[in-house]
C-alpha positions in Angstrom: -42.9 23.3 14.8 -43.2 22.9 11.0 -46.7 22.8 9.6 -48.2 20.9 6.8 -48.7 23.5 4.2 -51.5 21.5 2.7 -52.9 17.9 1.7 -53.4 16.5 -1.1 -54.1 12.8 -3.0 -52.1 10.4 -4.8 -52.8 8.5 -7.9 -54.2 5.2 -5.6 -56.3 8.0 -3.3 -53.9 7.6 -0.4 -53.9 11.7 1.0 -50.3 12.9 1.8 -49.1 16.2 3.5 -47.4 19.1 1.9 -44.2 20.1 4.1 -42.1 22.6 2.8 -42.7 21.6 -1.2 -42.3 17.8 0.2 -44.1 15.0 0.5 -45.0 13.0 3.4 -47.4 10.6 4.7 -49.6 11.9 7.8 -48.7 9.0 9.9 -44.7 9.8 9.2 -45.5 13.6 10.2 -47.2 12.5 13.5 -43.5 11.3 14.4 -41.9 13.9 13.3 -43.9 16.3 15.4 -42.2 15.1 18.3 -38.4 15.3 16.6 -39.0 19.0 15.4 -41.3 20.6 18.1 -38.4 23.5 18.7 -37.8 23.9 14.7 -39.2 26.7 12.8 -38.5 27.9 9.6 -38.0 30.9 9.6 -37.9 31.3 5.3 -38.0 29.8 2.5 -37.2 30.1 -1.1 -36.7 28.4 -4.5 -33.1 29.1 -3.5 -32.3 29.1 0.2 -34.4 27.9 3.6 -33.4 29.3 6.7 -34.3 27.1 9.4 -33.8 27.7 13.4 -33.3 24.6 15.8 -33.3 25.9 19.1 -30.8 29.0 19.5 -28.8 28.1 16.2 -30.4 29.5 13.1 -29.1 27.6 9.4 -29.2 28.7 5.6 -30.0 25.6 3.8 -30.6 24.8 -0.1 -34.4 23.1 -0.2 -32.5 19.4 -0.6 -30.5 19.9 2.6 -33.5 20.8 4.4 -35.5 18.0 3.2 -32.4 15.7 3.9 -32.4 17.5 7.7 -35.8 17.2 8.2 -35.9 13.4 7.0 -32.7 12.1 8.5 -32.5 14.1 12.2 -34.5 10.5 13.9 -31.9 8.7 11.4 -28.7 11.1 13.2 -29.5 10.8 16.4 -29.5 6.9 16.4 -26.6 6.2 14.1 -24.3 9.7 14.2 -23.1 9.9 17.9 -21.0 7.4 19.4 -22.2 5.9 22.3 -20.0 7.9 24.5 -20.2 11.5 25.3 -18.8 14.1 22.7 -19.2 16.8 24.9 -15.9 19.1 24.6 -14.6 17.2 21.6 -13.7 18.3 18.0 -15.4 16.2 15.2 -14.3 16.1 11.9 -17.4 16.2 9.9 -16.5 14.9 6.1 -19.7 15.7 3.9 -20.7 18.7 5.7 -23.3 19.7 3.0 -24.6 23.3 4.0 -23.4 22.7 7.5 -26.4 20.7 8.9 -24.3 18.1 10.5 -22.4 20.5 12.2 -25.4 21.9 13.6 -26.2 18.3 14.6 -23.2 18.1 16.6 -23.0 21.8 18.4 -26.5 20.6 19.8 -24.7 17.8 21.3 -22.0 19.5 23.0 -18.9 19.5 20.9 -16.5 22.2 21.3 -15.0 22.1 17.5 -16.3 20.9 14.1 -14.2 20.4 11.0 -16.0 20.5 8.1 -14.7 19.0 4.6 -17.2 19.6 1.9 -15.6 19.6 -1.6 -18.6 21.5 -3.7 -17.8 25.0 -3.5 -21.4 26.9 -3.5 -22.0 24.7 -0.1 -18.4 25.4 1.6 -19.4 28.9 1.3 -23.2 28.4 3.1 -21.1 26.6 5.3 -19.0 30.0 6.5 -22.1 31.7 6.4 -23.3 29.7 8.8 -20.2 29.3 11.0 -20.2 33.0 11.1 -23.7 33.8 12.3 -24.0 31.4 14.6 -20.7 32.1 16.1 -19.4 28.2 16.1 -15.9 27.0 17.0 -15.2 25.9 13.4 -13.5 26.0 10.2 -13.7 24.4 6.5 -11.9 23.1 3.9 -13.7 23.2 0.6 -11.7 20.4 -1.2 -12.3 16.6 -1.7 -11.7 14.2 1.3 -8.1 13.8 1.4 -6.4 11.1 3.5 -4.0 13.3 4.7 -7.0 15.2 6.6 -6.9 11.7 8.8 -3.7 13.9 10.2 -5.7 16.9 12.0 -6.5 16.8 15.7 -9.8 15.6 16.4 -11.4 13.1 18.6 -14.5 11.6 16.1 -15.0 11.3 12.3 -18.1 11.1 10.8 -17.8 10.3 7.1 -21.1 10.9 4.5 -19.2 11.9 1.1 -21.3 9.7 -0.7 -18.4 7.5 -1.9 -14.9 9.0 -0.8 -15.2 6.5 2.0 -13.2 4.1 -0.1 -9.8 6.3 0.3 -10.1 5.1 3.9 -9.0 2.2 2.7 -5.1 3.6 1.8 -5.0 4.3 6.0 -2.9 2.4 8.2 -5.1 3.7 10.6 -8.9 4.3 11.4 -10.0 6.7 13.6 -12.9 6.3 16.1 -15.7 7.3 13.8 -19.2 6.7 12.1 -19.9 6.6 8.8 -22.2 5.9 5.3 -20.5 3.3 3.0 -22.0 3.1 -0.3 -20.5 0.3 -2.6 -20.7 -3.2 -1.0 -16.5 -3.7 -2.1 -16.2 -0.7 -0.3 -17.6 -2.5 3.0 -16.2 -5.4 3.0 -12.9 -4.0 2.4 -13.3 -1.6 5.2 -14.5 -4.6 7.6 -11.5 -7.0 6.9 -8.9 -4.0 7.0 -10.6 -2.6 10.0 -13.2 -4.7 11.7 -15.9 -2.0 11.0 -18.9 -3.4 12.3 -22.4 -2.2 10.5 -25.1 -1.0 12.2 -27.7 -0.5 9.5 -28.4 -1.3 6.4 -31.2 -0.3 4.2 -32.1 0.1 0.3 -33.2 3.8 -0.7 -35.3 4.4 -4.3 -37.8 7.0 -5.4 -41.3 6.1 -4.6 -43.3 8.2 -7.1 -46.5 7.5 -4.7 -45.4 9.5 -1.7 -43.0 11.6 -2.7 -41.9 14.3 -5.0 -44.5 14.6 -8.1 -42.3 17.7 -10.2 -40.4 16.6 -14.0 -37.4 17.5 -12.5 -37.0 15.9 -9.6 -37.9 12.8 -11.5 -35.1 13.4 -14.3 -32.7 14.0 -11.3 -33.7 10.6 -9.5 -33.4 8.5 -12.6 -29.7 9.8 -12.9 -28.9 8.7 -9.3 -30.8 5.5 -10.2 -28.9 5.0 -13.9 -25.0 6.1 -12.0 -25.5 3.0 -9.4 -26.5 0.9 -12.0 -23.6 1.3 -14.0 -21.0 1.4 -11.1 -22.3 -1.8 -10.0 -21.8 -3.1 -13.5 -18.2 -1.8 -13.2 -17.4 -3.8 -10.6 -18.6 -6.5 -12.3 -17.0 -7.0 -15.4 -13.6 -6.9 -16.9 -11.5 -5.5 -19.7 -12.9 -3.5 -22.6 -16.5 -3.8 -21.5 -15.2 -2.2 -18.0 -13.6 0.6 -20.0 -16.9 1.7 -21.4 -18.6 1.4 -17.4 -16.0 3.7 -16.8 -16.6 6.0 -19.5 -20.1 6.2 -18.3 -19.6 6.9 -15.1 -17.7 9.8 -16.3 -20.0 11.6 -18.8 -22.8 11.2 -15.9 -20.3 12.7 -13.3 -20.3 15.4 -16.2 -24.4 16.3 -15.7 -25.3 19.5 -13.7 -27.6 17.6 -11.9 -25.1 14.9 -10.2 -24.1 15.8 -6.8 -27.7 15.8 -5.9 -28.7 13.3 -7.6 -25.7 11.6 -6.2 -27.1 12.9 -2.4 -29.8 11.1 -3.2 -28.3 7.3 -2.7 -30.2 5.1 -4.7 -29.0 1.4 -3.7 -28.0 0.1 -0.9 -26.5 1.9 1.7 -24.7 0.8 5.3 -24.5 2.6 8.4 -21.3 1.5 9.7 -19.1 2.7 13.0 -15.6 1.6 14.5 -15.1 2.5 18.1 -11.3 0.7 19.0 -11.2 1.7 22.3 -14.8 2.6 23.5 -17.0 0.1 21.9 -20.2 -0.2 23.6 -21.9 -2.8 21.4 -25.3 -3.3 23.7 -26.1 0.4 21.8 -25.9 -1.3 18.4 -26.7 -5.1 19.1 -30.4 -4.6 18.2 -29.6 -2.8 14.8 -26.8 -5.2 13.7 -28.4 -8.4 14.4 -31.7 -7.1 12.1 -29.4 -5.7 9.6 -27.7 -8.6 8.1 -25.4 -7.9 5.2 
């Protein structure tokens, strides 16, 4: 189990938990108690945390964990199918440091594909592969719709944003996913028929969670890009041209791929299941979720 490193007090005298450098409210670690009870982490750095779940052991930059640690409850209800994976190959596109793939050995598949286009994490991702022995391999380039090609018997898509090259396929495979833009969606749902699952808004909540200069720069810059690309969308001609531009130069900070991660907006939880769609698992989450 992961333990609160200490406690402290925020600005309206609400006491919060330190958890690994991270934030979180003592009614939100209560929960999490129950998710984590076989985690331990093992080390941790400004650089790297090594965290073991049961008899797999993960190097992880801090973000990665944080996003782990957060998300697992999140995984669990909207990353498996609701059908057994056991024996079957995902391909896993935004692998990150290799968490997901974790995710899914624990479940039972046999083979992971991971497509992670950032170089530094491809790499952990080896790392990983190698010393815990998995039935894997990567590709360290962008999503490409030619990957759509490969054997495999599930997708799950989190590229924060490549899902809208899904929409040049003549065909979807069974397969979860994170869709970002809200063209993007409705795109994918009159192609396809994608039904959502979940939908929620994601911001920075300077109350609860991280307090450091930097983290705040880097959430303003996720905050500032979906601004702007919604602006894109709506507006035409020269004044779209500059959108563009702007997207571009902030594309262009150090910082973006995890302020990027971070997915300010709106985001949907989305899954298409052609032949072994068992809608009872996702009636509850799509009737609350409207879009």
């Amino acid at each position: 189990m992961i333990l609160p490193t200490g406690i402290r007090v925020t600005r309206t005298g609400k006491p919060f938990l330190l958890v690994a450098n991270t934030a979180i409210l003592p009614h939100q670690f209560l929960k999490k108690m129950f998710v984590t009870w076989n985690w331990t982490l093992t080390s941790s750095s400004s650089k790297y945390y090594n965290l073991r779940i049961g008899r797999y052991t993960v190097k992880l930059h801090p973000e990665y964990f944080h996003i782990i640690f957060h998300e697992w409850p999140e995984w669990k209800m909207y990353h498996l199918p609701p059908f057994s994976l056991k024996g079957a190959t995902v391909l896993d596109i935004g692998a990150g440091c290799g968490e997901t793939a974790l995710f899914y050995f624990i479940h039972g598949v046999k083979r992971v594909i991971c497509v992670e286009q950032v170089p530094e994490l491809a790499t952990i991702i080896s790392d990983n592969l190698r010393a815990n022995k998995w039935n894997a391999e990567v590709y360290g380039s962008p999503f490409g719709i030619e990957m759509l090609n490969l054997s495999f018997d599930f997708m799950k898509m989190d590229c924060e944003g490549c899902e809208a090259r899904l929409l040049e396929a003549d065909l979807l495979p069974t397969c979860v996913m994170e869709v970002h833009d809200r063209h993007v969606l409705y795109a994918l749902i009159n192609k396809f028929g994608l039904t959502v699952a979940n939908a929620k808004t994601t911001e920075w909540n300077p109350r609860y969670h991280n307090f450091e200069r930097r983290q705040h720069r880097m959430y303003y810059l996720g905050l500032r890009f979906a601004r702007v690309r919604e602006k894109l969308h709506q507006t035409k001609g020269l004044r779209r041209l500059y959108y563009a531009v702007i997207l571009v130069i902030l594309e262009l900070h150090p910082n973006f791929a995890t302020a990027y991660r971070a997915r300010w907006g709106r985001v949907w939880e989305a899954y298409y299941f052609p032949d072994r769609t068992n809608r009872k698992v996702y009636a509850r989450a799509t009737r609350s979720n409207k879009l």
